[in-house]
C-alpha positions in Angstrom: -76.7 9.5 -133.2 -76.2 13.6 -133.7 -75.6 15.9 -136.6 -72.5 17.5 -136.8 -74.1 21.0 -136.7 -75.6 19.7 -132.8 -72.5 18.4 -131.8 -70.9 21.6 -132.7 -73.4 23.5 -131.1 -73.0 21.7 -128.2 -69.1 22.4 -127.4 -69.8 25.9 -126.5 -72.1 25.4 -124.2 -70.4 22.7 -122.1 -67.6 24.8 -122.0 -70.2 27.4 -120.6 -71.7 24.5 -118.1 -67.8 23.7 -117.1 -66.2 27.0 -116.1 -69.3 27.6 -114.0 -68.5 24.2 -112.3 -64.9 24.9 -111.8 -66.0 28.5 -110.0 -68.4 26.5 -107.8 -65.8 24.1 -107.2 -63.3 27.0 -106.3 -65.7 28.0 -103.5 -66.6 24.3 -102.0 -63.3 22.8 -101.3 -65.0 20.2 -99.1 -67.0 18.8 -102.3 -66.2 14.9 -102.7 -63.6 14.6 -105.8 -64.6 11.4 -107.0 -68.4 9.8 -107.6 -68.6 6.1 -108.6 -71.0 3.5 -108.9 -71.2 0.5 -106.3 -69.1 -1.2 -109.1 -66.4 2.0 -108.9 -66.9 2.7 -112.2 -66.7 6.3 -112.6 -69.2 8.8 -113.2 -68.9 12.0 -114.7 -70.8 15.0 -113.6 -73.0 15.1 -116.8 -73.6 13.3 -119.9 -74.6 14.8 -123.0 -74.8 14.2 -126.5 -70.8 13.5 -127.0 -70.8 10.4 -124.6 -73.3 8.8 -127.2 -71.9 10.6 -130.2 -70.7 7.1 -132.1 -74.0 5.0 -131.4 -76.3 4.2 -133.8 -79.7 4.2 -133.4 -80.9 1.3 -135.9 -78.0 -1.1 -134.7 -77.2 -0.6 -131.1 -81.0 0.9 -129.9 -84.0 -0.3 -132.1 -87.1 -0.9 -130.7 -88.2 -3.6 -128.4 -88.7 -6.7 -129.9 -85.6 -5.6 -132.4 -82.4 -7.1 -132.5 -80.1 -6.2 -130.2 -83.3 -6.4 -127.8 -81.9 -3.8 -125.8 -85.2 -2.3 -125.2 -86.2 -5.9 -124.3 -88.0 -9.2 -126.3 -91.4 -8.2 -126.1 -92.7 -5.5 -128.8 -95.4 -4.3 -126.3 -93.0 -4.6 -123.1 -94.9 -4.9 -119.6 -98.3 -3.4 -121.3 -98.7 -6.8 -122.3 -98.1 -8.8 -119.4 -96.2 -8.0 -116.3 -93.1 -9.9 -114.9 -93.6 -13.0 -113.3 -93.8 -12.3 -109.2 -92.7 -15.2 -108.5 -91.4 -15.6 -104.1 -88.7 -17.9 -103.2 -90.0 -19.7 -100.4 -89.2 -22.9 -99.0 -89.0 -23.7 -95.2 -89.4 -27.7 -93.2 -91.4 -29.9 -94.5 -93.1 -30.4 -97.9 -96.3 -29.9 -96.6 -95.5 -26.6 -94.7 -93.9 -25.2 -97.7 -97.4 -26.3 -99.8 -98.7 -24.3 -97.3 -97.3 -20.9 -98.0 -97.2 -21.4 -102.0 -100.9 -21.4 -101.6 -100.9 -18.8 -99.6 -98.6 -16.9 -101.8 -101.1 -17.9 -104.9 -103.9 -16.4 -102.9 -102.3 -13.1 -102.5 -101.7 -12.3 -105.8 -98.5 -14.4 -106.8 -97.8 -15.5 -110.5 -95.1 -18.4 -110.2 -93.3 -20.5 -107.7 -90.1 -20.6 -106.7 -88.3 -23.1 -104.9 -86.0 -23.0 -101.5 -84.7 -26.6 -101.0 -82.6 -27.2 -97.3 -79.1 -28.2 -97.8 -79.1 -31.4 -97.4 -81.0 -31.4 -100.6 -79.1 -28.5 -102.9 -75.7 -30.7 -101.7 -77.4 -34.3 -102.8 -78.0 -35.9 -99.3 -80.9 -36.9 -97.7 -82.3 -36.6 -94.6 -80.9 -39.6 -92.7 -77.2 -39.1 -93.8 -74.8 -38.1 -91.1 -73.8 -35.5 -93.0 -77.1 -34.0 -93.0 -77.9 -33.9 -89.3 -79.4 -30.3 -88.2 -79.7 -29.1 -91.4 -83.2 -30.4 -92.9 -85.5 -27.3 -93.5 -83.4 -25.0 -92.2 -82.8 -23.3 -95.5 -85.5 -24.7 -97.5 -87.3 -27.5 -98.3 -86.4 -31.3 -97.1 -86.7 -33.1 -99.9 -85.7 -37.1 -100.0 -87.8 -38.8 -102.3 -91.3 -38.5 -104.8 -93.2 -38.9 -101.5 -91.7 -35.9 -100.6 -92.7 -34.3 -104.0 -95.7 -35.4 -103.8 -96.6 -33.6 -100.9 -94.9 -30.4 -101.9 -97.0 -30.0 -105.3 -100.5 -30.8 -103.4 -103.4 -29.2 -105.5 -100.8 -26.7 -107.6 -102.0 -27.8 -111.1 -99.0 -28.1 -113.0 -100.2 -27.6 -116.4 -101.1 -24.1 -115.6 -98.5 -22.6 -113.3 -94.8 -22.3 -113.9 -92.6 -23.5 -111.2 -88.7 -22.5 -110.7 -86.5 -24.9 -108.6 -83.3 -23.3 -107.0 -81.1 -26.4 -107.5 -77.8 -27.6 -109.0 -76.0 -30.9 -108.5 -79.1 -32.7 -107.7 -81.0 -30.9 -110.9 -81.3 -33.8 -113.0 -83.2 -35.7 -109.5 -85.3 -33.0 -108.7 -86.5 -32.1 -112.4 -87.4 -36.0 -112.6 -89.2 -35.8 -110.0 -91.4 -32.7 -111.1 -91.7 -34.9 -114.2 -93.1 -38.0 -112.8 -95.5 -35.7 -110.4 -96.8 -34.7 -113.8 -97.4 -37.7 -115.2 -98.8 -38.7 -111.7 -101.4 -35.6 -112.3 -102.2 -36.4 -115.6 -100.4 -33.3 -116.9 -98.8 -33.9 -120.6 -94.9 -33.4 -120.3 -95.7 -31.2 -122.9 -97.3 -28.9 -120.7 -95.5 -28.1 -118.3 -93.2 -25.1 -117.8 -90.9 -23.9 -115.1 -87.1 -23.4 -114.8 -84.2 -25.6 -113.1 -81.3 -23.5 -112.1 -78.8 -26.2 -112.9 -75.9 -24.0 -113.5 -72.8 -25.9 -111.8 -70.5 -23.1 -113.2 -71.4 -20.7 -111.1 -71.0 -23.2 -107.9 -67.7 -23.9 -108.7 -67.3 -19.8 -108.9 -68.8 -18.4 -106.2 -72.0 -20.5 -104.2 -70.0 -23.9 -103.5 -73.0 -26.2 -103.7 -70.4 -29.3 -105.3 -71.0 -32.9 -106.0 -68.4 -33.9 -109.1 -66.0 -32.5 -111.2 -66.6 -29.9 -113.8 -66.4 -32.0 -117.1 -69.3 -34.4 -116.1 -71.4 -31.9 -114.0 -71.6 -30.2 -117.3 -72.3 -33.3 -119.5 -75.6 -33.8 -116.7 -76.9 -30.4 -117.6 -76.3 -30.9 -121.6 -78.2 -34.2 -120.6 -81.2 -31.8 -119.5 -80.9 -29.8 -122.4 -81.3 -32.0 -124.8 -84.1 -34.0 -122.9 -86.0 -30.9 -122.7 -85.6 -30.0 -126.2 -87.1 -33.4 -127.2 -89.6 -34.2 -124.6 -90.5 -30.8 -122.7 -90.1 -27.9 -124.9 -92.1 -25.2 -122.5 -89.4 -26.2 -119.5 -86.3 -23.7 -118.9 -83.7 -26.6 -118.3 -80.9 -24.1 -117.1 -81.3 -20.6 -115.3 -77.8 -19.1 -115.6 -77.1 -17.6 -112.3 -75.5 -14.1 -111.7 -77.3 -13.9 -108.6 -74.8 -15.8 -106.4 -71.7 -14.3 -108.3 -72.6 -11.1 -107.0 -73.8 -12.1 -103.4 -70.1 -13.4 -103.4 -68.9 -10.1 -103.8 -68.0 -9.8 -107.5 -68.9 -6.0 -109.3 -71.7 -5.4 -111.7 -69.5 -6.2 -114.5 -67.8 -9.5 -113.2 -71.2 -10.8 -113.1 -72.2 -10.0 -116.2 -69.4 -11.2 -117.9 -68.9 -14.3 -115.7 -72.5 -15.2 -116.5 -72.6 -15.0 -120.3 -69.4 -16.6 -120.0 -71.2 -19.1 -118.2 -73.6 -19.5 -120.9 -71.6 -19.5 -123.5 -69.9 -22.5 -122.4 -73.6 -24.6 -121.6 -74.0 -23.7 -125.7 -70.8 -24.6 -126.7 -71.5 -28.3 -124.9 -75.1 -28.9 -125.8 -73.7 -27.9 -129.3 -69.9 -30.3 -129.6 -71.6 -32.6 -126.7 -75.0 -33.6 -128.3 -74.9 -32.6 -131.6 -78.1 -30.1 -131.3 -78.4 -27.1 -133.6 -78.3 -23.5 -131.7 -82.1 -22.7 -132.9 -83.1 -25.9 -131.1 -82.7 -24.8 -127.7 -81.3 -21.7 -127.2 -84.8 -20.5 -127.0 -85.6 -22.0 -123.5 -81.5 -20.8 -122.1 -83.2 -18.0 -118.9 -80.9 -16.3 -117.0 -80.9 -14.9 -112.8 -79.4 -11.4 -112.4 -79.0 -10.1 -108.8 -80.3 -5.8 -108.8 -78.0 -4.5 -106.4 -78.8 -0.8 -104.8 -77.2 1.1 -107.2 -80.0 2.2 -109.4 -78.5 3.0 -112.4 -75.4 0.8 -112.7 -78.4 -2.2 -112.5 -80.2 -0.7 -115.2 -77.6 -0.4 -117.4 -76.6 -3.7 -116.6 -79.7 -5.3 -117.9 -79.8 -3.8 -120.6 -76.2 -4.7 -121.9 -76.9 -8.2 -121.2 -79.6 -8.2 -123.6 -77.5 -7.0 -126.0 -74.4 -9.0 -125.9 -76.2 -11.8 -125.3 -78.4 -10.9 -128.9 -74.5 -10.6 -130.5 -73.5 -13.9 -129.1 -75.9 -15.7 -130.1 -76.3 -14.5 -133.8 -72.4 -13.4 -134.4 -70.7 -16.5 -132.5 -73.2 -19.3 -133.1 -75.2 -18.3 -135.9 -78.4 -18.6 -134.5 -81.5 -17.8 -136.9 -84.5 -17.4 -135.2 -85.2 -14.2 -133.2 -86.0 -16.6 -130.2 -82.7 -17.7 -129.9 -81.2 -14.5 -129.8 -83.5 -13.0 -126.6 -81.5 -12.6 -123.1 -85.2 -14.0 -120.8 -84.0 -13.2 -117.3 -85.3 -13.3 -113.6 -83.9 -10.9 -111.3 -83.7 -11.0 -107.3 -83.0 -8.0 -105.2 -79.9 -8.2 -103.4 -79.9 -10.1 -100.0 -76.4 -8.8 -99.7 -77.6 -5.4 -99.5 -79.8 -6.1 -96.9 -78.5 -4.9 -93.0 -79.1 -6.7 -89.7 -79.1 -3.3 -88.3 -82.2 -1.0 -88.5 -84.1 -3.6 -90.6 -86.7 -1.7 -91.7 -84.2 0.3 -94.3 -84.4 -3.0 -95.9 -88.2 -2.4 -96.9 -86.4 1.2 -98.8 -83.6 -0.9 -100.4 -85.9 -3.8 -101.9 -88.5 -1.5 -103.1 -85.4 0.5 -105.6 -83.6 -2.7 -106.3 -87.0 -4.1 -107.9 -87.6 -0.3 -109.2 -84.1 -0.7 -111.2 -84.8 -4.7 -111.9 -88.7 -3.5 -113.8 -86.1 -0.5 -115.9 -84.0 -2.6 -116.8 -86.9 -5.1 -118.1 -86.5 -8.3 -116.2 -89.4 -10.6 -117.2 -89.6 -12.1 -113.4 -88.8 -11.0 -110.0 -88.1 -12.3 -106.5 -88.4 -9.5 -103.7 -86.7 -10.1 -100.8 -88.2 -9.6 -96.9 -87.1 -7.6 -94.8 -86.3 -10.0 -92.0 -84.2 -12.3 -94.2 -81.0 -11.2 -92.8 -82.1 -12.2 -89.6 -84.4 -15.5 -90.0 -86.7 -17.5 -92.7 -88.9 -14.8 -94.0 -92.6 -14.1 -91.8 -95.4 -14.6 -94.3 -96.1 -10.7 -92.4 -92.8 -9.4 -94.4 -93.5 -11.9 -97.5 -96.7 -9.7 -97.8 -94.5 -6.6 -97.6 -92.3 -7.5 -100.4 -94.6 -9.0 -102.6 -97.0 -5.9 -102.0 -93.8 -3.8 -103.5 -93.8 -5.7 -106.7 -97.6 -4.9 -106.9 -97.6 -1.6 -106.0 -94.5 -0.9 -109.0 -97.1 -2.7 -111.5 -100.1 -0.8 -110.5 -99.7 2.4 -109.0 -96.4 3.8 -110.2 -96.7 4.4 -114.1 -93.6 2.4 -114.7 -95.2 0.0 -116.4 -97.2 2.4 -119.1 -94.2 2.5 -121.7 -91.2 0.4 -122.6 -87.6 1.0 -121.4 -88.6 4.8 -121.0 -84.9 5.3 -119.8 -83.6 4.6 -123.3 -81.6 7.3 -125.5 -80.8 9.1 -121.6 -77.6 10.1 -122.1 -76.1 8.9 -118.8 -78.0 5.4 -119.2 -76.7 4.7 -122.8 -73.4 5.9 -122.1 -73.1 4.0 -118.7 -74.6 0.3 -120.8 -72.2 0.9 -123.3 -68.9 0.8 -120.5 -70.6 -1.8 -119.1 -71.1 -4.0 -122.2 -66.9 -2.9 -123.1 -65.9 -4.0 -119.9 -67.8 -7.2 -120.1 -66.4 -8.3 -123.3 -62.8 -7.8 -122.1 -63.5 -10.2 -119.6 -64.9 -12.9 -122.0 -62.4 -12.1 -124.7 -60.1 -13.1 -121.6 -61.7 -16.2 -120.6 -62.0 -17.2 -124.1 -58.0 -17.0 -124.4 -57.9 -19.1 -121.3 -59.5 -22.2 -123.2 -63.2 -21.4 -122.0 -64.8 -21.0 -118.1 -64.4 -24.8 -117.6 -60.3 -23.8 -117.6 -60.6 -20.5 -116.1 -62.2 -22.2 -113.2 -59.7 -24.2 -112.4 -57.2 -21.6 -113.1 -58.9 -19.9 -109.9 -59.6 -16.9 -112.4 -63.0 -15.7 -111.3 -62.6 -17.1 -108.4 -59.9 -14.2 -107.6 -61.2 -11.7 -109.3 -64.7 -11.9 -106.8 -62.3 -12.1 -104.0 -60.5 -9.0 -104.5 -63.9 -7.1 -105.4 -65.3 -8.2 -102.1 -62.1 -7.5 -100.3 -62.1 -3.7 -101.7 -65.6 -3.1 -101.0 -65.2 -4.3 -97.9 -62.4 -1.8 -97.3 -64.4 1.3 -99.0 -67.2 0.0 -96.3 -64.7 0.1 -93.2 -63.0 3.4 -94.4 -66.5 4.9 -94.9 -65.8 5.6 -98.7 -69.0 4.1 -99.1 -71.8 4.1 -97.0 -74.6 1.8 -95.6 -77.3 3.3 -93.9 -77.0 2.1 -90.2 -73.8 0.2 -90.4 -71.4 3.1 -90.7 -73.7 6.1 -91.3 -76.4 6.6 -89.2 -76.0 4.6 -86.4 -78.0 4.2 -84.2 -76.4 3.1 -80.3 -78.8 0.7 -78.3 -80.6 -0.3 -81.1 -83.7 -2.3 -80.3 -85.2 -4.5 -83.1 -88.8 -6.2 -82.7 -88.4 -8.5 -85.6 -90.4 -12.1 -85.1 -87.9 -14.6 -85.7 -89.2 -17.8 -87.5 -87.3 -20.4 -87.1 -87.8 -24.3 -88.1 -88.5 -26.4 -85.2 -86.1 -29.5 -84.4 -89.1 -32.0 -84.8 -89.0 -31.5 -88.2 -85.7 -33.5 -89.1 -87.5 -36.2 -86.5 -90.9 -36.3 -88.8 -88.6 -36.3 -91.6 -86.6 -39.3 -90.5 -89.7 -41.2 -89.5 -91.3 -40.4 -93.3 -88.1 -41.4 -95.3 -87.6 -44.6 -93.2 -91.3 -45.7 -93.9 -90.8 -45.4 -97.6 -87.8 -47.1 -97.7 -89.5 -49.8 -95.9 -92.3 -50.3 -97.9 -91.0 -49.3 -101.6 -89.8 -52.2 -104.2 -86.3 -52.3 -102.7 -85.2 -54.7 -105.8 -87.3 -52.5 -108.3 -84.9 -49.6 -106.4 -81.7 -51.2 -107.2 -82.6 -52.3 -110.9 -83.2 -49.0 -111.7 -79.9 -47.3 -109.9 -78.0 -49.9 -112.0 -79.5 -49.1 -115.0 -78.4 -45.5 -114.2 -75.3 -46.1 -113.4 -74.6 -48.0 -116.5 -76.2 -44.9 -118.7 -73.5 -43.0 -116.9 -70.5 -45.3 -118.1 -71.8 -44.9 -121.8 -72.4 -41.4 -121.4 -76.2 -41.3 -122.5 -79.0 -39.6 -121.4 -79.6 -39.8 -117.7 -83.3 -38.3 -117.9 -85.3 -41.4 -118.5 -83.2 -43.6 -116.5 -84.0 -40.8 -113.8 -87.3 -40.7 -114.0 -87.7 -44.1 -113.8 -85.3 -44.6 -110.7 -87.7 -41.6 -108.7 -90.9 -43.5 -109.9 -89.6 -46.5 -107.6 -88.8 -43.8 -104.5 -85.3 -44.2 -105.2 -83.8 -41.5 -102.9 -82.1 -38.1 -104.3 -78.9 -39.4 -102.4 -79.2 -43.1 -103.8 -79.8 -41.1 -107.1 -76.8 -38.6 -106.5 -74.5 -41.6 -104.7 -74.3 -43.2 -108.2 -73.5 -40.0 -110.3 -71.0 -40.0 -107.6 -69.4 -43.5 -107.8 -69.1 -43.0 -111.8 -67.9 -39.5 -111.7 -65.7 -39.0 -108.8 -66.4 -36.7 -106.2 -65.3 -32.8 -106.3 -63.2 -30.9 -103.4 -63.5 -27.4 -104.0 -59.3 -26.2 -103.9 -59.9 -23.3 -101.8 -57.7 -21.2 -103.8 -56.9 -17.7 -101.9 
């Protein structure tokens, strides 16, 4: 990166720079000895020119729209288009949460995202027992195409991209969104959005399980390939290190964990289905979680990008460019966000997003500030979607691309983290892939005992949050409006998913869940026979019931 002249040049003065810290040192005894990120990764005092002595510009930098894409995919970054602000909401009913997507759309919104209850996310519906008290609590109730119906009421799909927040149930939930389509006259072709779908990362860290790894994994190969042949503008997996980190994990478990994650959808799509890399890698998107520590977030995002670009070419041999870009939506971190003194939480979500637009994320969810508290008031929905606008429009940040690249702190700090990462895949892969890992308890542990130390550095006051153990305020009064989902919604729920049942083809219904049932047993595609089951109102749980009859049905171990 330097001449040998500069670097030489540069050894006297930091000698220079150090004895005048050790003198200032000598006279503040009370100066905190050690400085580390969120992560504890260390940081020095200053970075100069040696910590980025060995990198090379061409190979590990470029330019954006270069391989590695550290700078990001895009040659002309957000001067071209801005991320995607794209608000998870979902609360009740269908209909109430059609209601504040178009009032999200109306205030300036880009994309949808989708909150589903937990009856849904787990596979249930409404009228289980195992359900009762929980519909639209969390998110949206969602049973059958009714249901769907209702929720996508005058969004023209062919023209706005929609993300759906679900797992298990993916393949039911994407059908649905397909036969809506089809319904609206909108070419599968067309339409675009993202399914989470990533089971890995429930059996690591969220816990939203229906069966066992091996077939869970075969479904989302299933959607893969599906969208590959039939809807090519669809993400059919979001790899999610959002949730790895809101269960505690550092900045560098997630990272790793998630391309580890990624690595082994590839690898199946690949052995599983036969597909070529350049197929489908293109349409792979990632989640990342921007925690409050500015610059460890940064330099986070920007390592993905480039081991991703290394995996991709070095381990699978992809060949077009496409398959080798990292396309990521980032959240701010609900984790970081304090019950006390709420109002701090308008400070942290504004630099979380700040790091997330550095670091290059192509979408972004910010949160509200009443969400540790309550569903989020469309009041602080308007707050936090104002600070994504405000970032695009007012700040500059947006005028050139990855202006933080070749700072000396910034490269050195995305190099450690990219090293650290690969030492925990180059583990994992030792272990026989994530699949054994998992049930190993590996990450599993290793979040654990990060959340367990930071919880520690929190009680000891090693580290600080505003409010909680800093700055506390006694007697504390907070005039936050809770919103909360009225009981009569699980009673209008009941009273909407009896009346289909009642009047749907019931025959037509069971046809079509023994036609899935048998695609199961053969281990083909389960995406028509989907579709055709939600066309008839089968129910997500009638849907879900069968994946769990042929599959078996997944305890999580608890392993401590």
């Amino acid at each position: 990166m330097f001449t040998k002249d500069l670097l030489d040049k540069n050894e006297p003065l930091r000698k220079k720079w150090e004895d005048e810290v050790k003198r200032s040192i000598a006279k503040h005894a009370d100066q905190k000895e050690k400085w580390t990120t969120v992560s504890d990764l260390d940081i020095k005092r200053i970075y100069g020119p040696d910590d980025i002595k060995d990198m090379n510009f061409e190979t590990d930098i470029a330019y954006p729209g270069q391989f590695p894409f550290l700078r990001g995919n895009q040659p002309t970054g957000y001067r071209g288009k801005y991320w995607t602000f794209r608000m998870f909401s979902g609360m009740g009913t269908a209909v109430e949460t059609n209601e504040r997507w178009h009032y999200l759309l109306s205030t300036g919104q880009t994309g949808l995202s989708t909150a589903f209850d937990f009856p849904t996310l787990m596979g249930y519906d409404t009228d289980s027992p195992k359900a009762k008290g929980e519909c639209g609590k969390c998110g949206v109730a969602i049973d059958t195409l009714a249901d769907f119906n209702d929720l996508i009421k005058g969004i023209p799909l062919g023209k706005i991209s929609t993300s759906m927040t679900i797992n298990p149930p993916a393949t039911v939930l994407w059908a649905m969104y397909c036969a809506a389509a089809e319904l609206q006259g909108v070419p599968l072709t067309t339409i675009s959005g993202t399914i989470q779908n990533d089971i890995l990362k429930e059996f690591i860290a969220q816990k939203t399980l229906m069966c066992p790894p091996e077939p869970s994994v075969k479904l989302i190969s299933d959607t893969i390939e599906f969208g590959t042949k039939y809807v090519p503008k669809w993400n059919t997996i979001s790899i999610s290190g959002y949730h790895i980190r809101e269960a505690g994990s550092t900045a560098v478990q997630e990272l790793a964990f998630t391309l580890r994650d990624g690595i082994e959808y590839v690898e199946d799509a690949i052995n599983r289905k036969g597909l070529q890399v350049d197929q489908f890698a293109s349409r792979l998107s990632f989640f990342f979680n921007s925690h409050i520590d500015f610059f460890e977030e940064i330099a986070k995002m920007r390592a993905a990008r480039r081991i991703w670009a290394k995996v991709m070419r070095e381990r699978f041999g992809a060949k077009d460019p496409r398959s080798c870009w990292m396309r990521f939506h980032t959240q701010t971190a609900g984790c970081s966000l304090t019950a006390q003194q709420p109002y701090n939480n308008v400070i942290r979500t504004a630099v979380e997003a700040l790091a997330a637009v550095l670091g290059g994320t192509q979408s972004l969810h910010t949160n509200s500030l009443d969400e540790v508290l309550c569903l989020p008031s469309e009041h602080a929905v308007q707050i936090a979607l104002r600070t994504q606008q405000i970032l695009a429009e007012e700040t500059g940040v947006a005028n050139t691309i990855d202006p933080l690249a070749g700072s000396y702190f910034v490269e050195s700090l995305t190099n450690e983290m990219e090293e650290k990462a690969w030492e925990y895949i180059h583990k994992i892969d030792d272990m026989g892939g994530m699949i054994a890992a998992i049930e190993k308890g590996y990450p599993q542990m290793e979040i654990s005992d990060a959340a367990y130390k930071f919880q520690q550095q929190i009680d000891a006051q090693e580290k600080t949050m505003v409010g909680v153990n800093k700055y506390v305020e006694e007697n504390e009064k907070v005039d936050i409006p809770m919103v909360a989902i009225d009981e009569s919604v699980e009673a209008e729920q009941l009273k909407r998913l009896a009346e289909v049942k009642r009047t749907r083809d019931n025959n037509k219904v069971k046809e079509c869940l023994k036609n899935l049932a048998a695609a199961c047993k053969k281990g083909e595609n389960v995406m028509p026979y989907c579709i055709e089951a939600v066309k008839s109102y089968a129910t997500v749980q009638e849907i879900c019931d069968v994946y769990r009859e042929v599959y078996g049905e997944y305890r999580d171990p608890g392993i401590f």
